[in-house]
N, C-alpha and C positions, 0 to 999 in steps of 0.2 A: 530570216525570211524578209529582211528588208528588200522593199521596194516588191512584192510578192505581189502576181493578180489573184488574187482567191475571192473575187466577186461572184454571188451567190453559192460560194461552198458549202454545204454541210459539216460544221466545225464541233457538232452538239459534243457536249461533254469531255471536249479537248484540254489536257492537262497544257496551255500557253506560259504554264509559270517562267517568267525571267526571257520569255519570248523576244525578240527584237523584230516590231512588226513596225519599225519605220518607212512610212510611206507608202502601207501596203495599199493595195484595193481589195478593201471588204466589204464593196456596196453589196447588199443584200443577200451576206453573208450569215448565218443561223448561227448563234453562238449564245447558244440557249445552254446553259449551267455548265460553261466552261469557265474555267478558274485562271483569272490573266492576275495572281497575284503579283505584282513586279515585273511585268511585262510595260515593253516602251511600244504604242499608237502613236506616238507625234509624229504627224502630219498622214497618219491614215485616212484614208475615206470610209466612213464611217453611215452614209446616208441608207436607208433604211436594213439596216443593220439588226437585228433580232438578238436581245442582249435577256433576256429571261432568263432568271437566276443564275445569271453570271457573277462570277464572284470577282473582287479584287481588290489590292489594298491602296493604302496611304499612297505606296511608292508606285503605283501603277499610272503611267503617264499616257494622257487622252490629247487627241490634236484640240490645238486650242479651240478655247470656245464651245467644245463639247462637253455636253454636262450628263457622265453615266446617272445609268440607273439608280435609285434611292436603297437598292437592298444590298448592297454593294459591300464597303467594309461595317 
């Protein structure tokens, strides 16, 4: 799904694991307790973005400068 417009999609409970979401547009996209274990964001648009109980890990790469949510890994 690189380079993907999914701005303001309803993404809730999306299994993203190992997703390749470079560049996507996910402005004010709902991605409320979907699981981006190892999923690639670099260089997604991320601005108000709805990240509630999203899961993700170590290897889960966020466009710079953004700093996920604390409930994360």
């Amino acid at each position: 799904m690189r380079g993907a417009n999914l701005a303001g999609a309803d993404l809730t409970s999306a299994d993203l694991r190992g997703a390749t979401l470079v560049g996507a547009d996910l402005t004010a996209a709902d991605l409320t307790d979907v699981d981006l274990a190892g999923a690639n964001l670099a260089a997604a648009e991320l601005a108000g973005v709805a990240l509630t109980g999203a899961r993700y890990a170590d290897d889960t790469r966020w466009p710079f400068g953004f700093t996920p949510p604390a409930e994360g890994p």
